[in-house]
N, CA, C and O atoms as a Tripos MOL2 file, in Angstrom:
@<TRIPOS>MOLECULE
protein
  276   275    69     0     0
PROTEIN
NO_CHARGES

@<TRIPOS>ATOM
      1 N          39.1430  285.1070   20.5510 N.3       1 UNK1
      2 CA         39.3380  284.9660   19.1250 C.3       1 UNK1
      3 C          40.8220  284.8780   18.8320 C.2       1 UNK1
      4 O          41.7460  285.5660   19.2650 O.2       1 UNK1
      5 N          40.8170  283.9300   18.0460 N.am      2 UNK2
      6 CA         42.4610  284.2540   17.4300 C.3       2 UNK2
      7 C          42.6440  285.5410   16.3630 C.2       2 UNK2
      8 O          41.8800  286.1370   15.6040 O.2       2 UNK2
      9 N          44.3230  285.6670   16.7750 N.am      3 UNK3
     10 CA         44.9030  287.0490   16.3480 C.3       3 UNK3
     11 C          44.3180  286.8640   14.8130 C.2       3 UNK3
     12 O          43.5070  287.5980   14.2480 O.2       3 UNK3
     13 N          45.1140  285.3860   14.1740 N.am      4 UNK4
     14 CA         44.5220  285.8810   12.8680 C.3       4 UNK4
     15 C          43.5970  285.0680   12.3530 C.2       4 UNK4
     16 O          43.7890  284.3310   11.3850 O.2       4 UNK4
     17 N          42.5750  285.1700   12.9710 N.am      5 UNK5
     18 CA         41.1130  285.3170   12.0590 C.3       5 UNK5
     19 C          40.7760  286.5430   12.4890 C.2       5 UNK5
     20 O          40.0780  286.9880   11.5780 O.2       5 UNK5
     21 N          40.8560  287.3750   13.3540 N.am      6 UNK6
     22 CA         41.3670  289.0900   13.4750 C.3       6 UNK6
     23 C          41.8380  289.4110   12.4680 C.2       6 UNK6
     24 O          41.1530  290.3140   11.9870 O.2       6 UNK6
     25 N          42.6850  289.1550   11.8390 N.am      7 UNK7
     26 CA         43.6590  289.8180   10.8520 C.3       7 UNK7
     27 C          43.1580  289.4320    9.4880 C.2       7 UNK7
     28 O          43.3550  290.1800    8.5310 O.2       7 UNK7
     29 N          42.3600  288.0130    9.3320 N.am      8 UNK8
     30 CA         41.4930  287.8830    8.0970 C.3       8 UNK8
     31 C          40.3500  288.3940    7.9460 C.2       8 UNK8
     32 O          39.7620  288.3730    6.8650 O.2       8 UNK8
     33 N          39.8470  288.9610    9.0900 N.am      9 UNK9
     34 CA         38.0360  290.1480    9.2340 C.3       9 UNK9
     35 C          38.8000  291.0220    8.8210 C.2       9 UNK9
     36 O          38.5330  291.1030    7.6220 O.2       9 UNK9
     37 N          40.1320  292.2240    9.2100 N.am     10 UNK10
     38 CA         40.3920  293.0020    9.0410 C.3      10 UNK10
     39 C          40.9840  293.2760    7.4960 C.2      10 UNK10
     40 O          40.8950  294.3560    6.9140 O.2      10 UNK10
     41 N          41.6930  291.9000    6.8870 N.am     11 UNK11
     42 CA         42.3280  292.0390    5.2040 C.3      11 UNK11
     43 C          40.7710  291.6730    4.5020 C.2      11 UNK11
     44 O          40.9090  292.0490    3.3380 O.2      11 UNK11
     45 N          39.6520  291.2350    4.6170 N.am     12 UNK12
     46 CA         38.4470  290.9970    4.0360 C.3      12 UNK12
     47 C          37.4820  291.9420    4.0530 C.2      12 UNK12
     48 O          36.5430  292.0290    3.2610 O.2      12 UNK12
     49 N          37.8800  293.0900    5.5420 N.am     13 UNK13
     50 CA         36.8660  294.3000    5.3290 C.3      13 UNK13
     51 C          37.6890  295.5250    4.2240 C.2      13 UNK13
     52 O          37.2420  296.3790    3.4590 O.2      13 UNK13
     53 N          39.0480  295.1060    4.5940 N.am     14 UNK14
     54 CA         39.4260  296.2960    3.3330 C.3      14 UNK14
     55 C          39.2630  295.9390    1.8510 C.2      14 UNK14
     56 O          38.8770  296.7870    1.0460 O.2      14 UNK14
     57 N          39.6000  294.5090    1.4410 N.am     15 UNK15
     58 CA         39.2030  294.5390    0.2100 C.3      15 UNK15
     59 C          37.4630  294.9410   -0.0770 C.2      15 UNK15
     60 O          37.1030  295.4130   -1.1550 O.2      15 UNK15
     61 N          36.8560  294.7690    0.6400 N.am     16 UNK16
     62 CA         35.7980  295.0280    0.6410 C.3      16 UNK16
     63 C          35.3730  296.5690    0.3210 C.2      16 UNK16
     64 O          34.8560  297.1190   -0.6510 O.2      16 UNK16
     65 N          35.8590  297.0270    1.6640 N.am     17 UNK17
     66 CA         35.9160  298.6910    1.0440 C.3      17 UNK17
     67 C          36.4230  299.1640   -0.3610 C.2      17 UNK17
     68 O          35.9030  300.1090   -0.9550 O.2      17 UNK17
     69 N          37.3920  298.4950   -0.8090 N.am     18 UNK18
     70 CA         38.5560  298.6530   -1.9100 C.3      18 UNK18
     71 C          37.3380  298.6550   -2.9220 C.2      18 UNK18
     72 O          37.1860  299.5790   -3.7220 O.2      18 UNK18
     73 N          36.3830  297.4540   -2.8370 N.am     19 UNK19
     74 CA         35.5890  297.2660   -4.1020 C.3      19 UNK19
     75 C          34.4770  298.1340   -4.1990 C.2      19 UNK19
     76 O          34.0030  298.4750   -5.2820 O.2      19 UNK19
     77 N          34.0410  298.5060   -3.0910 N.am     20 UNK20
     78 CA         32.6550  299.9830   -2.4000 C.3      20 UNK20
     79 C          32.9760  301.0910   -3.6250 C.2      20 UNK20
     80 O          32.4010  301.5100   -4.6300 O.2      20 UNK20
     81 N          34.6110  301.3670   -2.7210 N.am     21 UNK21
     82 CA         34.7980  302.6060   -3.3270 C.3      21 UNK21
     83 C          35.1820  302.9330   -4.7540 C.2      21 UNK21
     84 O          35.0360  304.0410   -5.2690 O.2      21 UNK21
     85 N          35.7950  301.6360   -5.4690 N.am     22 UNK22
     86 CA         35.7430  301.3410   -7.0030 C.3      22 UNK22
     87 C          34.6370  301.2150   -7.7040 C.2      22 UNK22
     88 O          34.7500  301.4220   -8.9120 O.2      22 UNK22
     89 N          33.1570  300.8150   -7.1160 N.am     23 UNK23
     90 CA         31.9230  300.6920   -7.4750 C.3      23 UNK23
     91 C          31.6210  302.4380   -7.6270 C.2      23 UNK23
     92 O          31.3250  302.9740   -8.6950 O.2      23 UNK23
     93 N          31.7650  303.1290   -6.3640 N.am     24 UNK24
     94 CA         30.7540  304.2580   -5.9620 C.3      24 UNK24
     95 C          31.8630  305.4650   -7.2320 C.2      24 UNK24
     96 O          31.4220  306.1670   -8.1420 O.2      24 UNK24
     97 N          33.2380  305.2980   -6.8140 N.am     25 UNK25
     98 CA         34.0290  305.8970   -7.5650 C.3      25 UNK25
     99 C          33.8630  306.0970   -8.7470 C.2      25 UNK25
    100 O          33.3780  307.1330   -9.2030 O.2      25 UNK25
    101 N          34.2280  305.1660   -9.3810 N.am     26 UNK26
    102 CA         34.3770  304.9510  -10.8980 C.3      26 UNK26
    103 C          33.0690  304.4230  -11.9090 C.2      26 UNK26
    104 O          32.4490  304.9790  -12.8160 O.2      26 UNK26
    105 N          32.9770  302.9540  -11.2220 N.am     27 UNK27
    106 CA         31.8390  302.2050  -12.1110 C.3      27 UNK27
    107 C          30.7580  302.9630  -11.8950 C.2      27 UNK27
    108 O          30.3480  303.4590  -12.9440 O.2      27 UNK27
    109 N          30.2210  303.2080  -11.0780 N.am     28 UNK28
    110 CA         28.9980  303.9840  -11.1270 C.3      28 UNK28
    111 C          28.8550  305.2120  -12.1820 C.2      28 UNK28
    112 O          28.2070  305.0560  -13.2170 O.2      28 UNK28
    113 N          29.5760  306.6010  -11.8260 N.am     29 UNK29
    114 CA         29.5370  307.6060  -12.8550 C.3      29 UNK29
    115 C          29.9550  307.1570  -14.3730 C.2      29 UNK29
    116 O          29.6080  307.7080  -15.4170 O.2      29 UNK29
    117 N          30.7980  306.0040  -14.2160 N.am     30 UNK30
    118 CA         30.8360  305.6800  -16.3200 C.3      30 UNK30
    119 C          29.9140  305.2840  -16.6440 C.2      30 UNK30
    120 O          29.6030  305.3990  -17.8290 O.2      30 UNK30
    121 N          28.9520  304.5500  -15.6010 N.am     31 UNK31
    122 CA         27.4210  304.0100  -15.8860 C.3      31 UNK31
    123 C          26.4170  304.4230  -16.1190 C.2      31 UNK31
    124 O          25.5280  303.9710  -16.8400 O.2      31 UNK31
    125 N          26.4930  305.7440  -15.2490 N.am     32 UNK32
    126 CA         25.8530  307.0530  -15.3980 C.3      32 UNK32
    127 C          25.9020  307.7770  -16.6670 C.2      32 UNK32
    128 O          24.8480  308.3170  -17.0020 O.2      32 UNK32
    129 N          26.8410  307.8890  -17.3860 N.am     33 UNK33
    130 CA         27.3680  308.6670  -18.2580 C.3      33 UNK33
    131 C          27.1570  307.3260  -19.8610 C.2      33 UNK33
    132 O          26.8520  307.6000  -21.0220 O.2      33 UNK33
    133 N          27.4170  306.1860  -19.3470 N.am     34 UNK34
    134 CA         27.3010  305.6830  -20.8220 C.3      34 UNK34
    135 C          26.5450  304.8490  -21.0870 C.2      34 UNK34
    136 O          26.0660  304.4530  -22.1500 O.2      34 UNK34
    137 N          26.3830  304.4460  -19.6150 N.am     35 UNK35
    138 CA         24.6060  303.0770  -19.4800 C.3      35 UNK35
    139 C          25.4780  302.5190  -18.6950 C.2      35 UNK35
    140 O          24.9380  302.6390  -17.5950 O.2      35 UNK35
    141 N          26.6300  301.9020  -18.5020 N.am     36 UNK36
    142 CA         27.5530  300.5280  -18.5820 C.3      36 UNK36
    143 C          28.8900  301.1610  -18.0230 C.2      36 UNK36
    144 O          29.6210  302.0670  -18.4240 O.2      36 UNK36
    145 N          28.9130  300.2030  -16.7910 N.am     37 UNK37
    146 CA         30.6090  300.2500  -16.6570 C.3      37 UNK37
    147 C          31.6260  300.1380  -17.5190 C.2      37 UNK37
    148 O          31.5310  300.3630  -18.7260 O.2      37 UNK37
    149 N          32.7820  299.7370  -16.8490 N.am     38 UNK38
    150 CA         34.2060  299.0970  -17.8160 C.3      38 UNK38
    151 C          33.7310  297.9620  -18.0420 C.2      38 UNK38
    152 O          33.5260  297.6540  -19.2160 O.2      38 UNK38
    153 N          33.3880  296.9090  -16.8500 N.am     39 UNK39
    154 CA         33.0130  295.5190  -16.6610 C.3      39 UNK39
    155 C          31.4170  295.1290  -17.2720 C.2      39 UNK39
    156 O          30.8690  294.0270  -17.2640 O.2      39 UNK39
    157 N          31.0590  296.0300  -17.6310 N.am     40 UNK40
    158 CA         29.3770  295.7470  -18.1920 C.3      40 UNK40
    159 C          28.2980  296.4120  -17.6980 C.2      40 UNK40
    160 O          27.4790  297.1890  -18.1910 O.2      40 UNK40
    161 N          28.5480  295.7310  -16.1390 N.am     41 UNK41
    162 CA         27.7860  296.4370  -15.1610 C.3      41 UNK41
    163 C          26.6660  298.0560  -15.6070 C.2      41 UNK41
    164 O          27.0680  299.1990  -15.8270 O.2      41 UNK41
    165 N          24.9230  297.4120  -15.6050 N.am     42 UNK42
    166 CA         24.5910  298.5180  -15.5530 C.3      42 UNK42
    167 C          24.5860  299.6150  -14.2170 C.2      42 UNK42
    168 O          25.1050  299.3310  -13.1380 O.2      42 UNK42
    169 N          24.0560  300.6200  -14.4390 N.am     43 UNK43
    170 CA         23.2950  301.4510  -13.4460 C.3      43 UNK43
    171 C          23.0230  300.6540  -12.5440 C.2      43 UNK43
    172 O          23.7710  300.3780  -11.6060 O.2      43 UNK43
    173 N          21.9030  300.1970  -12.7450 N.am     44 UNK44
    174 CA         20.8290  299.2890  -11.4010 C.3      44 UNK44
    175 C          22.0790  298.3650  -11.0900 C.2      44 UNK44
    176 O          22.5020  298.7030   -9.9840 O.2      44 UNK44
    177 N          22.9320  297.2130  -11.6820 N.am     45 UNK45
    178 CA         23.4000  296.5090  -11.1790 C.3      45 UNK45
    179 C          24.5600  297.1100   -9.9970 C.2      45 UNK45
    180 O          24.7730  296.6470   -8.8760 O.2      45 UNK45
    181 N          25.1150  298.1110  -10.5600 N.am     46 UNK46
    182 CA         25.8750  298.6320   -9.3440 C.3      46 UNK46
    183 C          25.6230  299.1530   -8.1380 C.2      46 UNK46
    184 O          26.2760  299.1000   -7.0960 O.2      46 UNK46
    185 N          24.1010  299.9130   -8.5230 N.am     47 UNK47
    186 CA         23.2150  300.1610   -6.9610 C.3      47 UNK47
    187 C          23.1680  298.9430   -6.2580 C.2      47 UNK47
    188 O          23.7130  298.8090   -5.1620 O.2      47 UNK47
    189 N          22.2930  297.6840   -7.0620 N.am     48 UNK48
    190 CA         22.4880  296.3210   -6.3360 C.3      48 UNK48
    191 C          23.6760  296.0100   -4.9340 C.2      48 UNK48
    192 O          23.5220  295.9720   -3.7130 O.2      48 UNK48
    193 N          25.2340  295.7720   -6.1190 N.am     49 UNK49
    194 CA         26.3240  295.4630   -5.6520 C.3      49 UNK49
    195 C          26.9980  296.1940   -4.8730 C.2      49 UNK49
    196 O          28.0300  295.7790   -4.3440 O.2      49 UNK49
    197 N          26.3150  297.9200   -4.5940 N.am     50 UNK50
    198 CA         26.7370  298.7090   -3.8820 C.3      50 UNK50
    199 C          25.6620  298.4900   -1.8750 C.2      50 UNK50
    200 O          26.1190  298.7150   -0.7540 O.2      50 UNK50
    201 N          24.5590  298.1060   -2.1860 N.am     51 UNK51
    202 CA         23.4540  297.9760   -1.4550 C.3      51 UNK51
    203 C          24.1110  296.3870   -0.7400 C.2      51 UNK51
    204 O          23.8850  296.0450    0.4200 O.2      51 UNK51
    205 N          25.0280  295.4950   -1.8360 N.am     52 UNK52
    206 CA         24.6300  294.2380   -1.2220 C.3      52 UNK52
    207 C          26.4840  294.0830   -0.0370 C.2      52 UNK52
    208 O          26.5350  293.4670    1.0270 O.2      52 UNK52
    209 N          27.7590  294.8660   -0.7220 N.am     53 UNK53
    210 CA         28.5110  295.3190    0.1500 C.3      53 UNK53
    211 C          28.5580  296.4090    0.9450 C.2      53 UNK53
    212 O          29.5880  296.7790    1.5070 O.2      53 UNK53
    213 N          27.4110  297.0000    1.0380 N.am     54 UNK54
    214 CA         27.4730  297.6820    2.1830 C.3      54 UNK54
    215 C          26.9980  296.6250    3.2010 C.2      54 UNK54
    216 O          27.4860  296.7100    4.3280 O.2      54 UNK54
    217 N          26.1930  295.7330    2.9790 N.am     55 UNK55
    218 CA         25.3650  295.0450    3.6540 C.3      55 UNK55
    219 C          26.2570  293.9820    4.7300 C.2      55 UNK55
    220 O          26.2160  293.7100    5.9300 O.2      55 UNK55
    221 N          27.0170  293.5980    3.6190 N.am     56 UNK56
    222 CA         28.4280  292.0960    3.5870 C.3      56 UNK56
    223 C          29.5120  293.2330    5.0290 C.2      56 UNK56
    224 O          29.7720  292.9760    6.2050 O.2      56 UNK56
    225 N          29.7980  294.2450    4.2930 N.am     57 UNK57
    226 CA         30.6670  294.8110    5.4530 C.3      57 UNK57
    227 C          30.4130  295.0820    6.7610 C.2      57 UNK57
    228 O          31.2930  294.9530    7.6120 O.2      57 UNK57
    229 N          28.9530  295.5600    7.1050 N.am     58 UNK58
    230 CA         28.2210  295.8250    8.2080 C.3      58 UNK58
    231 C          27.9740  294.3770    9.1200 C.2      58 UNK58
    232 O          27.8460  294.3210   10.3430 O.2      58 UNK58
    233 N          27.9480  293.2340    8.1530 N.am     59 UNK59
    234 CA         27.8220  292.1520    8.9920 C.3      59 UNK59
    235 C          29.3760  291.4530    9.7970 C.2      59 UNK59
    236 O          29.7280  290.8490   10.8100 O.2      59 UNK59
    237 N          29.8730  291.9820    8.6550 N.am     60 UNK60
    238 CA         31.3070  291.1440    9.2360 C.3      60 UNK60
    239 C          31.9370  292.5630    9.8410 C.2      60 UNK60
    240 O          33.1480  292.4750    9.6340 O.2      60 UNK60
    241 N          31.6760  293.7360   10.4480 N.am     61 UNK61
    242 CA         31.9300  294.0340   11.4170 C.3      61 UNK61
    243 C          31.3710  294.1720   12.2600 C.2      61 UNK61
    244 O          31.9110  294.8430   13.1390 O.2      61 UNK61
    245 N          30.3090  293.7690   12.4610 N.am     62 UNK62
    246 CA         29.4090  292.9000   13.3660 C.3      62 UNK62
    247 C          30.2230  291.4520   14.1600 C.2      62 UNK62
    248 O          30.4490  291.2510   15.3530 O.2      62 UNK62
    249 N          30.3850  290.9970   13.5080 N.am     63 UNK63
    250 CA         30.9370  289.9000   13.8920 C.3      63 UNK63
    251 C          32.5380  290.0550   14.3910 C.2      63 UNK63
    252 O          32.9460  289.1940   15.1700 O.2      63 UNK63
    253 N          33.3740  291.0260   14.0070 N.am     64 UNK64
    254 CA         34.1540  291.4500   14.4620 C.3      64 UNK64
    255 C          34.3890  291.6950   16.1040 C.2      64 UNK64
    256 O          35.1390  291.2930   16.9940 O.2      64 UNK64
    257 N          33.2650  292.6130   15.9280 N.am     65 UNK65
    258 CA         32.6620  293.4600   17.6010 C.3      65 UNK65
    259 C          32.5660  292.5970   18.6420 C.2      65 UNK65
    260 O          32.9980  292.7060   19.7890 O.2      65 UNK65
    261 N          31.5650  291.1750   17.7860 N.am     66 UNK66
    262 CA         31.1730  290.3540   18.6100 C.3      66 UNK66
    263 C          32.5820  289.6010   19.1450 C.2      66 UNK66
    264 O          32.5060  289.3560   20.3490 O.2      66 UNK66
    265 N          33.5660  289.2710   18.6660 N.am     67 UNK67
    266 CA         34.6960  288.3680   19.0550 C.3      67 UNK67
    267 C          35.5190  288.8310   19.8470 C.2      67 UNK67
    268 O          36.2810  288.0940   20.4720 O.2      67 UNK67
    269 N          35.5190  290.2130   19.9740 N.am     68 UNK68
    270 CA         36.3580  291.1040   20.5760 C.3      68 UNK68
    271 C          35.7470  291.1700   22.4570 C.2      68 UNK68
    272 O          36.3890  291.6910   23.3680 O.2      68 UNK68
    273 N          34.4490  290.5190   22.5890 N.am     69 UNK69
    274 CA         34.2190  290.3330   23.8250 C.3      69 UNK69
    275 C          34.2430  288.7880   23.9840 C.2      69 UNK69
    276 O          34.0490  288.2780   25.0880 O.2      69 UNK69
@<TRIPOS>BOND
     1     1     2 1
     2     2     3 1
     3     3     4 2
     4     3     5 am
     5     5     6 1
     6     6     7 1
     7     7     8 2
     8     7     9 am
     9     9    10 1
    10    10    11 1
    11    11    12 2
    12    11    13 am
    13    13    14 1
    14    14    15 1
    15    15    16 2
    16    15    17 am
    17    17    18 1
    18    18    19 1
    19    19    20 2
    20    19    21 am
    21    21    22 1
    22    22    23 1
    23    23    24 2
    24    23    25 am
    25    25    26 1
    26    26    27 1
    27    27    28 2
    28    27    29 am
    29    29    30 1
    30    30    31 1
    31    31    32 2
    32    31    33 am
    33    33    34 1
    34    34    35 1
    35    35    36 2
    36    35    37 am
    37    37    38 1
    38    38    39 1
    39    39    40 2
    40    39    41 am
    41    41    42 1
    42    42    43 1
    43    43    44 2
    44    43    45 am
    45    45    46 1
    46    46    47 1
    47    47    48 2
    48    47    49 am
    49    49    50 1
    50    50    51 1
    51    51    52 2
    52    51    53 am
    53    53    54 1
    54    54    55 1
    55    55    56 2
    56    55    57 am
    57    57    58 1
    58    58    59 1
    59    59    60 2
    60    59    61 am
    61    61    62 1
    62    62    63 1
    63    63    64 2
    64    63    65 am
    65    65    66 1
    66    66    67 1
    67    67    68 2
    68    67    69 am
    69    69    70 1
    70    70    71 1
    71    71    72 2
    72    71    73 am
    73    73    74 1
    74    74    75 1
    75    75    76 2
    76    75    77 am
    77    77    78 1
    78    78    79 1
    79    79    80 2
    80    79    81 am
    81    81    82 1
    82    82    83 1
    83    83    84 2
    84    83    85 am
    85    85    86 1
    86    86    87 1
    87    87    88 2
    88    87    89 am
    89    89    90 1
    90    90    91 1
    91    91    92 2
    92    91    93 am
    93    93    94 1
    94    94    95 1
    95    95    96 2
    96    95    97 am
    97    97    98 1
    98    98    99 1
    99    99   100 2
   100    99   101 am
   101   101   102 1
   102   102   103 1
   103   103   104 2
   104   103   105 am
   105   105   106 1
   106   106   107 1
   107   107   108 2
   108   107   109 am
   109   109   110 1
   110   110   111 1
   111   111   112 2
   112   111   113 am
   113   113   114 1
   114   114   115 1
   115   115   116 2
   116   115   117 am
   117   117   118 1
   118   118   119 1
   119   119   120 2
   120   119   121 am
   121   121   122 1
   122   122   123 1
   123   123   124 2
   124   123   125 am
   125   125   126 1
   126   126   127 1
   127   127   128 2
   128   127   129 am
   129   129   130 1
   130   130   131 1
   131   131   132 2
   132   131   133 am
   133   133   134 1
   134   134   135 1
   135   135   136 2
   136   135   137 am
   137   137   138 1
   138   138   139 1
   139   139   140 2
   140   139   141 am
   141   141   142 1
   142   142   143 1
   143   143   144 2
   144   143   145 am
   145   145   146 1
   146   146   147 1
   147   147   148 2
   148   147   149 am
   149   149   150 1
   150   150   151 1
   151   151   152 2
   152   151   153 am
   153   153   154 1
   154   154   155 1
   155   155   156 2
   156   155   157 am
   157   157   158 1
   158   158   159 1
   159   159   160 2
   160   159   161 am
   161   161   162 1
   162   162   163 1
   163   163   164 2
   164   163   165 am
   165   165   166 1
   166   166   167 1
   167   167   168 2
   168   167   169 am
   169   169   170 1
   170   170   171 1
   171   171   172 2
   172   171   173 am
   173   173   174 1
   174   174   175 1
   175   175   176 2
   176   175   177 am
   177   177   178 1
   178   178   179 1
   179   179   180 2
   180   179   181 am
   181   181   182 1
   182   182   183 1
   183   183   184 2
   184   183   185 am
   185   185   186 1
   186   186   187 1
   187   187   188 2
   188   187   189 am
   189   189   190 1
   190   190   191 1
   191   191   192 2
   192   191   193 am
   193   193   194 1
   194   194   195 1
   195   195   196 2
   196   195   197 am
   197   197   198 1
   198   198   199 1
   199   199   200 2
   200   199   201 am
   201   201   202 1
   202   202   203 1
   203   203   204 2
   204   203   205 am
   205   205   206 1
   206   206   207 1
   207   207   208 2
   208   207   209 am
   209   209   210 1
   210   210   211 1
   211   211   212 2
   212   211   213 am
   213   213   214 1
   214   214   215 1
   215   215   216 2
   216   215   217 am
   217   217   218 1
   218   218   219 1
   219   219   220 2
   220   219   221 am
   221   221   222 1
   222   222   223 1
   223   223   224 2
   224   223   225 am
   225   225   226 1
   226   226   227 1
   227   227   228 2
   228   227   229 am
   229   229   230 1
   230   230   231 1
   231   231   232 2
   232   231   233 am
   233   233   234 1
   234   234   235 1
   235   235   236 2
   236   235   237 am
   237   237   238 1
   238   238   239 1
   239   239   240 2
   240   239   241 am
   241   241   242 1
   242   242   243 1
   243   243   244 2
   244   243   245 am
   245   245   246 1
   246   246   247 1
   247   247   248 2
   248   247   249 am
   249   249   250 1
   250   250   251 1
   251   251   252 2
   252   251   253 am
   253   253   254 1
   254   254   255 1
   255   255   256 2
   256   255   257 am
   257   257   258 1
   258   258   259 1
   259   259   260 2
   260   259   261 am
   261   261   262 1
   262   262   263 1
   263   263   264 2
   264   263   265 am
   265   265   266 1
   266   266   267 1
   267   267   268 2
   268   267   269 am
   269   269   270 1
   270   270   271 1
   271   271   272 2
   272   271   273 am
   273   273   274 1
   274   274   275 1
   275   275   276 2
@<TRIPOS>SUBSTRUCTURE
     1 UNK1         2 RESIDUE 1 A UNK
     2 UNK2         6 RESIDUE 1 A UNK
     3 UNK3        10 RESIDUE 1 A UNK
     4 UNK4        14 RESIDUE 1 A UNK
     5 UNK5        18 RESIDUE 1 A UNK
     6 UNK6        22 RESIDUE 1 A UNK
     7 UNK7        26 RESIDUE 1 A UNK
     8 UNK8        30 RESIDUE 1 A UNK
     9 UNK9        34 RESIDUE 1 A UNK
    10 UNK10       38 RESIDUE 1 A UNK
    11 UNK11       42 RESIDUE 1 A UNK
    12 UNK12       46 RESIDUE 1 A UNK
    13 UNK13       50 RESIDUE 1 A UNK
    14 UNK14       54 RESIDUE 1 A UNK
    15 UNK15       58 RESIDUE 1 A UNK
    16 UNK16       62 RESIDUE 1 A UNK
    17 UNK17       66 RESIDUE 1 A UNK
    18 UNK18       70 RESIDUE 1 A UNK
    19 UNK19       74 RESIDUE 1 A UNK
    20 UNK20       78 RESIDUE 1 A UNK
    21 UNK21       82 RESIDUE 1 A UNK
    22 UNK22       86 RESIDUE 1 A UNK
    23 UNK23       90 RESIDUE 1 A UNK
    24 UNK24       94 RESIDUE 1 A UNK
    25 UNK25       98 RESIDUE 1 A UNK
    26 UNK26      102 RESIDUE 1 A UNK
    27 UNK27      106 RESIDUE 1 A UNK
    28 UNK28      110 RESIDUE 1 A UNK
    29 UNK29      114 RESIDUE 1 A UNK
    30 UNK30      118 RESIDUE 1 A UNK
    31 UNK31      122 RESIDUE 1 A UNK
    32 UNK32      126 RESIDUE 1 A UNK
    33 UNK33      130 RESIDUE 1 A UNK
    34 UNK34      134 RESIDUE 1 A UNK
    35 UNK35      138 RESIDUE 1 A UNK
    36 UNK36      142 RESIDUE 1 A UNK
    37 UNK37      146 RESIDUE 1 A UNK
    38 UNK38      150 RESIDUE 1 A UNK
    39 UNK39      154 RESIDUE 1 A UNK
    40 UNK40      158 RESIDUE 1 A UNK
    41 UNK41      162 RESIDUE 1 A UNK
    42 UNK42      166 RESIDUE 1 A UNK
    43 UNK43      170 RESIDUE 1 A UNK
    44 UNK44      174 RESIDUE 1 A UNK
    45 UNK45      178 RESIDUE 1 A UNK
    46 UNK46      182 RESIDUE 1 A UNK
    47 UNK47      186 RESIDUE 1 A UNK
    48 UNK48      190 RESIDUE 1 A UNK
    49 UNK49      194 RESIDUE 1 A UNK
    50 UNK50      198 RESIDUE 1 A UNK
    51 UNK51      202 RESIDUE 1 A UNK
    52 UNK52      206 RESIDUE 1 A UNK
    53 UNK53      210 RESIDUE 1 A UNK
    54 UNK54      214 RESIDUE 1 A UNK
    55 UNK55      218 RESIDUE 1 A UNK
    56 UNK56      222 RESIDUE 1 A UNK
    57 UNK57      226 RESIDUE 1 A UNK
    58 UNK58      230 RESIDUE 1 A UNK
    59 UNK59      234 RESIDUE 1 A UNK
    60 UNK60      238 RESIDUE 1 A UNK
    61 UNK61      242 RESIDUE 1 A UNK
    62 UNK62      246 RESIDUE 1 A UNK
    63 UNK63      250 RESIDUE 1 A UNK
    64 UNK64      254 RESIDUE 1 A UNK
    65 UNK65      258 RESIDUE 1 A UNK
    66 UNK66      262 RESIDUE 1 A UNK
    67 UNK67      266 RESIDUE 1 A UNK
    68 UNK68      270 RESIDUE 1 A UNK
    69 UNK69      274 RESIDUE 1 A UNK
């Protein structure tokens, strides 16, 4: 594998995390608390978007793993 498409799995899994933990962090409990995120986002939609990047991250470090042999 090249170094940097290495280095673009690795800047694409952190924004990734970045957005997890802004979902699980923040948007979620204001959603909890008022129906609705900052961004709109209900309840259910953030379980969704929380269910669908956990999903997105697990694959592309999957694919990570895989390049590394």
């Amino acid at each position: 594998m090249h170094e940097g498409q290495y280095e673009h799995y690795i800047e694409q899994l952190g924004t990734l995390r970045d957005r997890l933990r802004q979902l699980e962090d923040v948007d979620y409990m204001t959603a909890y608390y008022k129906g609705y995120s900052a961004s709109g986002m209900t309840l259910e939609e953030i379980r969704r978007a929380i269910i669908e990047l956990t999903e997105e991250m697990s694959e592309l470090e999957s694919r990570m793993e895989e390049t590394l042999w």
